[in-house]
N, C-alpha and C positions, 0 to 999 in steps of 0.2 A: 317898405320894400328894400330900401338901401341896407336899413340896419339888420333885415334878414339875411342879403345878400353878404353883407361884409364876416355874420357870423358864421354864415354858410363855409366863406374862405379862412376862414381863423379854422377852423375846426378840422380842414383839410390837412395839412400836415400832423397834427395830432392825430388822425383815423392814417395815416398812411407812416407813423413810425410805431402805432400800435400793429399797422395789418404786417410791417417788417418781421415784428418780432417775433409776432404769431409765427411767422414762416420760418423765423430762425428756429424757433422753440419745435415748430413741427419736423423739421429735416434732424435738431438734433436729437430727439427722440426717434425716430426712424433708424436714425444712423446710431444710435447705441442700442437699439432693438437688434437689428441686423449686424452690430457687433457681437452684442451678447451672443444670438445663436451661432455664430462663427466660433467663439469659444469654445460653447461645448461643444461642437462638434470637433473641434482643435483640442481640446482635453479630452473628449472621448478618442479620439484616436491615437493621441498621446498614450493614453492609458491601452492601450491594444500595442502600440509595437514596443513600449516598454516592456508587457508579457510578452511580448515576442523576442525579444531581443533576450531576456532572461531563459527560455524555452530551447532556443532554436540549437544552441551548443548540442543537446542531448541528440540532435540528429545527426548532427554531423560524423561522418563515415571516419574510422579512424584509420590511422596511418603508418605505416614503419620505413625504416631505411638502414642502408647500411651506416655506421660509423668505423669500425676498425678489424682489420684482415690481419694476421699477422701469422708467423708458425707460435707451436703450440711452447708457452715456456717451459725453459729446462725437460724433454720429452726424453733426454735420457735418463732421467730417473725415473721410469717407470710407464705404464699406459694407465690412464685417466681413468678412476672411476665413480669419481666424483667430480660433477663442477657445482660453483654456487659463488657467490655476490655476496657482499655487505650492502646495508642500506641507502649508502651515498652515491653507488655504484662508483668507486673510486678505487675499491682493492677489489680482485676475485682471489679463489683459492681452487687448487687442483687437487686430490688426494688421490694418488698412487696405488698401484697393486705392489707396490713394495716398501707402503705404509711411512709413505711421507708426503707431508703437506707442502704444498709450492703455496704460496702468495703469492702473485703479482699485479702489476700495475694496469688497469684494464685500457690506460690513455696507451700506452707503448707497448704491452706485454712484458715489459721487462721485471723479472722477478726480483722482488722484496725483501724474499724472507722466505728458506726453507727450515723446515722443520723435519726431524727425523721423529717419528712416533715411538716411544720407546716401548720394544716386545721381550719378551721371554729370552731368554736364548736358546739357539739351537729350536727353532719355531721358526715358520712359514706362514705366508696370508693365504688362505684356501676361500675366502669370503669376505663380501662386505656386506654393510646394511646402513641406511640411514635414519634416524629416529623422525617425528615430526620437522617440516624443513626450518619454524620458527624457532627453535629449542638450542639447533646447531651442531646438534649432536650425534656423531657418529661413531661405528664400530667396526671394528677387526676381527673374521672370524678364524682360528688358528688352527695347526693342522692336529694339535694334539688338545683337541677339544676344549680350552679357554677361548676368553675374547678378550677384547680390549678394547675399551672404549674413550671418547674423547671427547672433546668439544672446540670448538672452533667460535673466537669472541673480538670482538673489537672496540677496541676503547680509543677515546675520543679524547682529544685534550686540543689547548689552545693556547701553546707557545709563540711569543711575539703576536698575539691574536691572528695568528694564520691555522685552521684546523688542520691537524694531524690526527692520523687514522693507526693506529698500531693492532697489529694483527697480536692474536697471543693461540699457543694450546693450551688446554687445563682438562684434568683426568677428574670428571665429578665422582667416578667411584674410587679413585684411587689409581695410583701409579700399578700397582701390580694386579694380572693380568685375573679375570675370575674364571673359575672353573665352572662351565655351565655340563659338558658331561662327564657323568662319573668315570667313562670308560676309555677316557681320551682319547677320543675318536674324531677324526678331521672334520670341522664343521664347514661345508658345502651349501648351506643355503643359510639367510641369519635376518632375524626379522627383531626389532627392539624398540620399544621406549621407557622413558627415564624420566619419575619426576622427583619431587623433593623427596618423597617416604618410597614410592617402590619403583623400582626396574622389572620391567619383563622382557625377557628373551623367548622369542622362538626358532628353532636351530631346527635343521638337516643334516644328518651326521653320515658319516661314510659307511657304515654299515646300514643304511636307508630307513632310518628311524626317525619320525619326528618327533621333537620332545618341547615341552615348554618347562622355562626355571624362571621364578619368581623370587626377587630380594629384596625382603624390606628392610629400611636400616635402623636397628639401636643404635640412637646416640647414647652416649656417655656422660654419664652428671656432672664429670669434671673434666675439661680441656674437651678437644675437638674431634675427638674420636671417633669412631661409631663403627659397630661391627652390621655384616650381612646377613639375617635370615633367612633360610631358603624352604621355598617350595616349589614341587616340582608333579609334572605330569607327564603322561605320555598319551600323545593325539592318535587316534585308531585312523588312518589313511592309506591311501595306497603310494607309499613313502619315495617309493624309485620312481613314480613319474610324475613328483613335486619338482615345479620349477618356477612358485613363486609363493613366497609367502607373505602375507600382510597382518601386522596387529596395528589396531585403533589408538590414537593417542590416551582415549581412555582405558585400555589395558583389559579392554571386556571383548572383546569379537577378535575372530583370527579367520583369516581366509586361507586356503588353500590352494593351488588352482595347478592343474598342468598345461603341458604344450598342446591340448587337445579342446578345451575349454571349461572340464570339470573342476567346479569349483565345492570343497568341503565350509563351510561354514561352521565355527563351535562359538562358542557363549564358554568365556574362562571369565567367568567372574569369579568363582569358585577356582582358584587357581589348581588346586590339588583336586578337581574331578569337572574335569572339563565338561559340557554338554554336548555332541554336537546337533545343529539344529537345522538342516538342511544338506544335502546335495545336490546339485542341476548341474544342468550341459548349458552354456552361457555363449556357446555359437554354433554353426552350423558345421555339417560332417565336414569332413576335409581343408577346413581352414584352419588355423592352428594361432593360436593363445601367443600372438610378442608382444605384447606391454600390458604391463597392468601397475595402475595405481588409485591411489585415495584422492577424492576431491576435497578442497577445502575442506575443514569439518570434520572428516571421517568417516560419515555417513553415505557415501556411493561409493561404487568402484568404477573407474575407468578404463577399460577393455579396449586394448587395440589387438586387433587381428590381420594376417596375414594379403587382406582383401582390400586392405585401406578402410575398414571401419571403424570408429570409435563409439563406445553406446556404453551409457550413463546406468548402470546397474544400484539402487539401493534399499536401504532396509525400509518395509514399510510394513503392516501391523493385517494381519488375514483375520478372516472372519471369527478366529477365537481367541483374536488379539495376540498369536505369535508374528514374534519378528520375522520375515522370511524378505531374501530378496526378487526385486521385480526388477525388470528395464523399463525406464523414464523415457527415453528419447536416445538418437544413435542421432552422428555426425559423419558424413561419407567426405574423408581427406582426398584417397588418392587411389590408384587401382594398386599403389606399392604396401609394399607391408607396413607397420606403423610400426617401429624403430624405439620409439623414447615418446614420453607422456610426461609433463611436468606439470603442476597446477597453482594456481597463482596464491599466495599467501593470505590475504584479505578481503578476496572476492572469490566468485563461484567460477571465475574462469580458468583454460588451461592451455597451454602453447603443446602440440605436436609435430614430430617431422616425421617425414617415410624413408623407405631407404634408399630413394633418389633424392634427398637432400632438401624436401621439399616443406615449409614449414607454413601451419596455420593454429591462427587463433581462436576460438570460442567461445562461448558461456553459456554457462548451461541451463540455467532459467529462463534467459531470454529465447535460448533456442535457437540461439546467433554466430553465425562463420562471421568474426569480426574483419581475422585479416586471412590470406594466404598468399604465401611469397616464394621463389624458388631460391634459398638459402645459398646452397652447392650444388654440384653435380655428384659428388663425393658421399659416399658412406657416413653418416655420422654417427658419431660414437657418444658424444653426450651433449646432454641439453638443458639448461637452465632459464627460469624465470629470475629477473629481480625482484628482489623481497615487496618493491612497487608496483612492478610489473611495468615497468617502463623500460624497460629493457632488456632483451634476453640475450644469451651468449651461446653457442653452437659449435660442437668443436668435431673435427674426423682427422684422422690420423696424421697427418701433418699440418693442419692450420687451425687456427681459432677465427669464429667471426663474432664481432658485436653487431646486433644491429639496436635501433632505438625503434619505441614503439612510444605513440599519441592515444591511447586509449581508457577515455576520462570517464565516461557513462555508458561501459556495455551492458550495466545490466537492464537498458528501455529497448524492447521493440515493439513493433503492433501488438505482437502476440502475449507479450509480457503486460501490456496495458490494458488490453480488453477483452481477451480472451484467458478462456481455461488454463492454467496451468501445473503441471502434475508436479507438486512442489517434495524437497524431501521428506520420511516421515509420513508423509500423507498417502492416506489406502486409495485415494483415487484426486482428480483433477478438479481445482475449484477455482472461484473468484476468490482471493485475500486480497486483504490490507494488512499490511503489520511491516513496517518501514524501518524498523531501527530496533538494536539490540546492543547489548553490553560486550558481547562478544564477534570478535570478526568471524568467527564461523558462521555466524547465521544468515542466512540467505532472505534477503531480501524481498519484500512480495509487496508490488507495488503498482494492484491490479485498479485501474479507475472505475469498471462495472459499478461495486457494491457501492460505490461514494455517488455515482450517477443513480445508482437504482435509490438509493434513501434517500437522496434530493426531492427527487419524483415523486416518491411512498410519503415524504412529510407532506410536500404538498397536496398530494392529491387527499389526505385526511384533511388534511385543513381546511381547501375549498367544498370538500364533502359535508366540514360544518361549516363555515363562513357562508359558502353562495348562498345559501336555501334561505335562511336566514338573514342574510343582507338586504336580497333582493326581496323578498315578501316582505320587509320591514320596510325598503322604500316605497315598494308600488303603496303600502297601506299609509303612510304616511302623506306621501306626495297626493293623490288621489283621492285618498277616501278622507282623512282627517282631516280637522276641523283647523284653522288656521290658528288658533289659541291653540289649541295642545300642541302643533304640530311647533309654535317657537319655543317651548319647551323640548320636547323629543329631538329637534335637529341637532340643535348643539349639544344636548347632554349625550346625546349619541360619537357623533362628534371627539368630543373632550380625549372619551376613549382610547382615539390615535394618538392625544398625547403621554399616553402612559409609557414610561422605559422600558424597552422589550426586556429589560435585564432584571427589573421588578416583575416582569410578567413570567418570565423563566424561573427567578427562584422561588414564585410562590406555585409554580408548578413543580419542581420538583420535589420542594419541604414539605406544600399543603396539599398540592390535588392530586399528585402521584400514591402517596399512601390514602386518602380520601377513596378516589376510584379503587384501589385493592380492596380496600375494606368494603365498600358498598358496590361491588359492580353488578349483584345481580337488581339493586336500586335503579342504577345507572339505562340498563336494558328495561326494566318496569316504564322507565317516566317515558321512555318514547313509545309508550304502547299507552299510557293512564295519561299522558298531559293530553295530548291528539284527542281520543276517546273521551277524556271529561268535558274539551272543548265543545267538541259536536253535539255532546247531549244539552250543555250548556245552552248550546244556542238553538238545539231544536225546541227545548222548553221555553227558552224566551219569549218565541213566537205566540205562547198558550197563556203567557202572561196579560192580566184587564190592559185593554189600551191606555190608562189612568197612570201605571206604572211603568209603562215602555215610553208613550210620552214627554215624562220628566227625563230622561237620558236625549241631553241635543244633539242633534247629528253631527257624526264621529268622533263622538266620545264615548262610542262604544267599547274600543280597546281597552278602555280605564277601568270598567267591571268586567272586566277578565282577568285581570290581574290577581284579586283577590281568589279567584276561580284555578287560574296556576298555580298559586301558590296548595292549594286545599288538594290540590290533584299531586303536586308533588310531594308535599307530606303522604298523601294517602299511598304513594309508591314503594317512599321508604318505607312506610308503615308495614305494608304487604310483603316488602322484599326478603324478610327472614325465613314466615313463611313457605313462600315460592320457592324459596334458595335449598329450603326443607323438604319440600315434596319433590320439587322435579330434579334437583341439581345434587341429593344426597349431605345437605348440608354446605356443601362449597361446591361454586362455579365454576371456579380453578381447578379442583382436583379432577369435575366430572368432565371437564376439556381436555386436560391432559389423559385421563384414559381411557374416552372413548373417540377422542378425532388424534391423538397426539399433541394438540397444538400446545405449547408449553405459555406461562402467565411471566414477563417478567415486568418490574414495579414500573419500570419508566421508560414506557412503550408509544406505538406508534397513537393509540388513543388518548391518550395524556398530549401528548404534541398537537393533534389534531385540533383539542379543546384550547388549548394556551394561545398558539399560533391563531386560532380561529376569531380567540375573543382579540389578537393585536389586528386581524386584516379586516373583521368585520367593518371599522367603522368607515375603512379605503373604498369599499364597494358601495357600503351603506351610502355615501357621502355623495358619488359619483353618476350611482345609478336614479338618486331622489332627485338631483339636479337635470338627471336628464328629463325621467319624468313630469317632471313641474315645469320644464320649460316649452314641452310641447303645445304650440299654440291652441288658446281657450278654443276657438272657432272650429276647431275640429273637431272637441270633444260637444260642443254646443251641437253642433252640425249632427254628428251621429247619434245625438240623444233624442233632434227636432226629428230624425227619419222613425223614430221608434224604436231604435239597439237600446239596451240593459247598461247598467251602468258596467257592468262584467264586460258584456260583450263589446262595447265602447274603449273599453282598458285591453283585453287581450287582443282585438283587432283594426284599433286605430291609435290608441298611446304607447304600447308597447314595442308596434311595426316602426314608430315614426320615433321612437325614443330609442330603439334597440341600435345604435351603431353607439349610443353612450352608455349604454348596462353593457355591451361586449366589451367598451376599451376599458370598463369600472373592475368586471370579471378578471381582465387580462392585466390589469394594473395590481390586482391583488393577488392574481399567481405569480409575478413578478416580484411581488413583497412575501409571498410566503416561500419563491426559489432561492431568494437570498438571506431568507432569515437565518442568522449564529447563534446569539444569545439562548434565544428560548428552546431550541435543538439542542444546543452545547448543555444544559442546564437540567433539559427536562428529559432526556433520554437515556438508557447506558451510552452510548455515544460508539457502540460496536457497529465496526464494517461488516452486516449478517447482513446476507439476501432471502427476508424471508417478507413475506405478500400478509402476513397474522399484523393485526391490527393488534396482539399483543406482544408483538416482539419491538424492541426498539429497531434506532440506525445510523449511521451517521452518514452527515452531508458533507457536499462538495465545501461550502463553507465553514462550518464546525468543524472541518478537519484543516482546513487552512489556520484556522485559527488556535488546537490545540500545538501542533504541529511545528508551525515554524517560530516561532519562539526559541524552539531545542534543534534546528537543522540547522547545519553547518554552512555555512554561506557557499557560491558555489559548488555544493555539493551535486549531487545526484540526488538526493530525495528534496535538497532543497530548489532545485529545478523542477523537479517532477508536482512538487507544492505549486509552482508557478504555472505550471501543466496545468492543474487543476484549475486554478484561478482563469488562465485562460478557453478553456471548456466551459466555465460558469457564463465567463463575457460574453463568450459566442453563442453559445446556447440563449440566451436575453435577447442578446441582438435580433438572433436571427427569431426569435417567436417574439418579441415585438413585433421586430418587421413584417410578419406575416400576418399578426395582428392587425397589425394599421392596413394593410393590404385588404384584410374581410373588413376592415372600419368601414373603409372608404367606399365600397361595392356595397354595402348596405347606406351609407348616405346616399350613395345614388341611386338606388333602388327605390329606396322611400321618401327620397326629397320632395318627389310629388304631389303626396298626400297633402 
C-alpha cells in the first residue's frame, strides 16, 4: 500500500502540469478562434468602406464661389462679344465689336496684350460668330460682304522654369479678308467652321438672303501656299426673321431658327444642294427664342426661352431612319428670360444665366441642376465656361465676375444610374452601358440596370443547371448508394471544384460555345431522349429474371445507367439532323429568328449556364451530400420500423431534417455563380443587353469590373462608378447571405426536433 501510495503522489504533479497545458492549449485555441473570426469580420468591413470611401466623392453636391469682381478691361475699346479662357485659367480674352482682342489677366483684370484684328479698309463689323469653342476660332462679319477670320492660341513656354502663357493671333485662312457674297452685301447674321481641308460659312446678308459658301483648300506642291475653292448655296427660308444660325462642327446640318421658335433644319452635306429636312415650332405661342446653342458634340440644341426654360432638343432617327429632331428633356432656370447658354467643352454639361443675373449649372444626361447661384443683379452681357469647366467668367456692362466651380462627377445621378435614359442619337430611352470613348464628344452612359440584370440572368442559368443536378446527385449518393461506390463518386465529384474557372471559361468559349451552335437542336433532343430512355430503362428492369437483377448489389444501380446515358445521348445526336429537318426547316437558329424573333448569338446565356454550372455543381454537390449523410441513422431506422418507403423516409424525414444544409449548399452556390468573372468574361459576348433569350449573351457586375478598370483613369468618374459597381456586388452578397442565414436558422429550428 505505501508503494501504491507514494506512486499515487509521484504521478500528481505530472497529471496537474499535463492538465495546465491542456488548458493553455485550450484557451489558446479559443482565443485564436475568436481572433480569426474578428478578422474577417475586421477585413470584411475594411473591404466595405474602402469601396465606400472610393464611391462616396461621386455624391458629393458640388460647389461654386465667387473669386474675382473687377470692371470690365480696357471697355473703351469697344462692347464684348466674345469672352473665353485658356486652359490654365490664367489669361482670358475679350473680343470687341470693333474687332479687337483684349487679353487679360483673370488674377487682376489687368490687360496683357491688345491686339487690333486686321480688316479691309474703309469696312465695318456688322457680325460675329464663333467656330467650335475647342478650335478657338473666330470670325468678323463685314459690311461689304467679306469676313475675316482668326484664331486665338496660347503657347506655353518655361523660362527660369517659371510657366508663362503668351497669348498670340494667327489668320488660319489668311490675312486677307474672303469674299463669302458675291453682292457685297453687309453680312448680319454669320455662322462658321474651320477645319484643315474645308471652311464653311453660313451668313445673313442685308438684303435677307441666306446663303452658305464652302472653301476647300489646294495646297500647292511647292512652298506653302494654297488657294480657296469655292462652293456655294442658297438656303430657301423665311430670311427676315432669322435670328440665329447654327452649323455642326461636322459641316453637315445647319439650323435656322427665329425670335419665335421656328426652327429650319437642312442636311449640307452636299454643299452646292442643300436638303432641307425638317421644320417645327420648338416652343410655345408667345414665348420667344433668346438663346440658342450646340451641346457638346453637336448633336442637340440648347433652347432658351423667354420663360426661363432650357430644353435639350436633338437629332434622333424616325421610323424610316430620317434624322429629324425631338426634345430630350427641358431644365426650368428661372421665370426670367435666358440671356446666354454656354456649354462645357468635355462633358455634356452647360452654365446658363437669366437676365436677372442669375446663373446655373446642369447636365444633361444626368438630368441634374448641379448648381444655381445669383451671379449679379445686373443684365449680363456674356458668359463663359472654362475649357475645364472649373470656372466660368460673367460679364454685364461695367464689371467682370470670376467665380470657381468644384464640379468632378456631374454626369451620376439616381436617374443616370438606374433608370431609363433618352441618350443622344437614340429613337427612344434605354439602359446602356458604354463608359468610354476616344472622343470628348461622347456622352457617357453609365447605366447599372443591364450589369445588374446579367449578373442575375448568369446566375439564374447556372443554378437552373447546377441545383437540379447537384442536389439529385447528393440525395442519390448519400441515401441510396452503396458506401463502396459512393468513396469513389464523392471525391471525384469533388475534384471538380478544383478546376480554374479560367480553364473552365476558355474551354467554353473555344469548345462548347461553337459545339452548342452547331448541335443545338442535339442539345434540346438529350433533355427529352436521356429522361425518356432512363424511365423505359428502368421500367424494363423490373421484367428482368430475378437471376439477372440479383447480381447488381444494392446501389449500384447508377453504374448500369451509365452505359444506358451514354446510348441515349448518342441516339439524340443521331436523331437531331433529322428533327432539325422536319420541324425546324434545316436550322433551329434560322426558324427562332423568324418565327418568335429571338436572335442566336455564339456565346450566350446557355453556354454560360453550362460552364458556370459544371464550376458550382461540385459547391452544392459537396454540401448538400454532407448534410444529407449526417442526419442521424435512428431516424431514418425509425421511419422505415413504422412502415414509410424508402422515398417517403427521404422526402419526409431526411430532407426536412437535412434541409437548413441543401438551403445554405443552394445559397453558397448562387453566391459562387454571383461572383463569377472568368468563365462570364470568357464565355459570353460580354455586351451590357437586357434581354431574358437564353441565347443572347451579358455582362456582369464583375466581368465588367474586370474588363474595365484596367483602362479607367484613377479617380475618374467611370473609375468611381467601377467602384459603385463593386460596391452593389458587396452589398447585394451581404445582404442575401444574411437573409440566407436568417431562413437557415428558422429551418434549424423548425426541424431540430425530429
Amino acid at each position: 500500500m505505501s508503494d501504491t501510495s507514494s506512486n499515487n503522489l509521484s504521478f500528481q504533479p505530472v497529471r496537474a502540469y499535463y492538465q495546465r497545458w491542456r488548458l493553455i492549449k485550450d484557451n489558446l485555441v479559443r482565443y485564436s478562434v475568436v481572433a480569426g473570426g474578428l478578422g474577417v469580420i475586421a477585413a470584411i468591413a475594411l473591404i466595405f468602406f474602402y469601396l465606400l470611401f472610393a464611391v462616396f466623392p461621386l455624391f458629393l453636391a458640388p460647389e461654386t464661389h465667387a473669386l474675382k469682381q473687377y470692371a470690365v478691361p480696357e471697355i473703351q475699346l469697344g462692347n464684348t462679344v466674345l469672352l473665353a479662357t485658356e486652359e490654365q485659367n490664367e489669361i482670358g480674352v475679350r473680343f470687341t465689336d470693333q474687332a479687337i482682342a483684349v487679353f487679360f489677366d483673370l488674377e487682376s483684370g489687368k490687360a496683357k496684350q491688345i491686339t487690333k484684328i486686321t480688316l479691309p479698309e474703309n469696312t465695318t463689323v456688322t457680325s460675329f460668330a464663333q467656330a467650335s469653342q475647342d478650335t478657338g476660332v473666330v470670325a468678323y462679319g463685314l459690311n461689304d460682304g467679306r469676313v475675316v477670320v482668326v484664331k486665338h492660341e496660347y503657347k506655353i513656354s518655361y523660362p527660369n522654369d517659371v510657366r508663362l502663357i503668351t497669348p498670340e493671333i494667327s489668320y488660319p485662312l489668311g490675312v486677307e479678308a474672303i469674299v463669302v457674297d458675291a453682292n457685297a452685301q453687309a453680312i448680319t447674321k454669320l455662322a462658321l467652321q474651320v477645319d484643315s481641308e474645308v471652311t464653311t460659312f453660313v451668313v445673313k446678308t442685308a438684303d435677307n438672303k441666306v446663303s452658305l459658301k464652302s472653301f476647300t483648300k489646294q495646297e500647292s506642291l511647292f512652298g506653302d501656299e494654297f488657294t480657296l475653292e469655292q462652293t456655294g448655296a442658297v438656303l430657301e427660308a423665311n430670311a427676315a426673321k432669322i435670328q440665329h444660325i447654327l452649323l455642326d462642327k461636322d459641316q453637315r446640318n445647319v439650323y435656322l431658327a427665329t425670335a419665335t421658335g421656328h426652327i429650319s433644319f437642312f442636311n449640307v452635306r452636299k454643299k452646292s444642294k442643300p436638303e432641307i429636312i425638317q421644320n417645327l415650332n420648338i416652343i410655345a405661342t408667345g414665348i420667344e427664342l433668346t438663346s440658342l446653342s450646340f451641346l457638346n458634340g453637336d448633336l442637340s440644341l440648347l433652347v432658351g426661352d423667354s420663360s426661363g426654360l432650357v430644353a435639350q432638343w436633338s437629332k434622333v432617327r424616325d421610323i424610316q431612319g430620317q434624322p429629324i429632331l425631338k426634345k430630350l428633356r427641358e431644365f426650368k432656370v428661372s421665370n426670367a428670360a435666358i440671356t446666354h447658354i454656354n456649354p462645357e467643352q468635355r462633358r455634356k454639361g452647360f452654365i446658363v444665366t437669366d437676365a436677372n443675373g442669375l446663373s446655373a449649372v446642369y447636365h444633361s444626361t444626368a438630368e441634374r441642376e448641379l448648381l444655381k447661384t445669383s451671379v449679379t443683379s445686373k443684365t449680363p452681357v456674356a458668359l463663359v465656361f472654362s475649357p475645364r469647366a472649373n470656372r466660368f467668367l460673367l460679364q454685364t456692362a461695367q464689371e467682370l465676375h470670376v467665380w470657381e466651380v468644384d464640379n468632378e462627377h456631374p454626369e451620376i445621378s439616381w436617374q443616370s444610374l438606374w433608370q431609363e435614359v433618352w441618350y443622344e442619337s437614340y429613337s427612344e430611352a434605354d439602359y446602356i452601358w458604354q463608359s468610354s470613348s476616344s472622343s470628348n464628344d461622347f456622352e457617357p452612359k453609365m447605366s447599372l440596370t443591364p450589369l445588374v440584370f446579367g449578373t442575375l440572368k448568369a446566375a439564374f442559368y447556372t443554378m437552373l443547371v447546377a441545383t437540379p443536378l447537384a442536389l439529385m446527385g447528393a440525395i442519390y449518393t448519400a441515401y441510396f448508394m452503396t458506401a463502396g461506390m459512393r468513396r469513389y463518386v464523392k471525391p471525384g465529384i469533388e475534384m471538380m471544384g478544383a478546376l480554374p474557372t479560367v480553364i473552365l471559361g476558355f474551354l467554353a468559349g473555344l469548345w462548347l460555345a461553337p459545339f452548342v451552335e452547331q448541335n443545338l437542336t442535339a442539345l434540346f433532343a438529350l433533355l427529352m431522349i436521356v429522361p425518356l430512355s432512363v424511365m423505359v430503362f428502368a421500367y424494363l428492369w423490373q421484367y428482368l429474371p430475378a437471376t439477372i437483377r440479383q447480381r447488381i448489389p444494392d446501389g449500384y444501380e447508377a453504374a448500369i445507367l451509365i452505359p444506358v446515358i451514354i446510348l441515349a445521348t448518342g441516339l439524340a445526336f443521331l436523331l437531331s439532323v433529322p428533327i432539325e429537318n422536319l420541324c425546324f426547316g434545316g436550322s433551329m437558329q434560322g426558324w427562332l429568328q423568324n418565327q418568335f424573333g429571338i436572335g442566336y448569338d455564339q456565346r450566350n446565356s446557355l453556354v454560360v449556364g453550362i460552364a458556370m454550372g459544371v464550376a458550382v455543381i461540385p459547391t452544392i454537390f459537396s454540401i448538400t451530400e454532407d448534410a444529407i449523410f449526417s442526419v442521424p441513422k435512428h431516424l431514418t431506422i425509425g421511419s422505415l420500423a413504422l412502415g414509410a418507403t424508402p422515398w417517403q423516409t427521404m422526402i419526409r424525414v431526411v430532407l426536412l431534417t437535412a434541409s437548413p444544409g441543401i438551403f445554405s449548399a443552394i445559397m453558397i452556390g448562387f453566391g459562387r455563380a454571383v461572383g463569377e468573372t472568368m468563365i462570364v468574361l470568357m464565355a459570353t459576348g460580354n455586351t451590357p443587353v437586357m434581354d431574358l433569350s437564353v441565347f443572347q449573351g451579358m455582362r456582369t457586375l464583375s466581368a465588367n469590373i474586370a474588363v474595365e478598370i484596367p483602362e479607367s483613369e484613377v479617380d475618374s468618374t467611370h473609375y468611381r462608378v467601377l467602384f459603385l459597381a463593386a460596391l452593389v456586388l458587396f452589398l447585394f452578397t451581404f445582404i442575401f447571405n444574411t437573409l440566407a442565414e436568417v431562413i437557415r436558422q428558422r429551418l434549424r429550428e423548425k426541424y431540430s426536433s425530429l
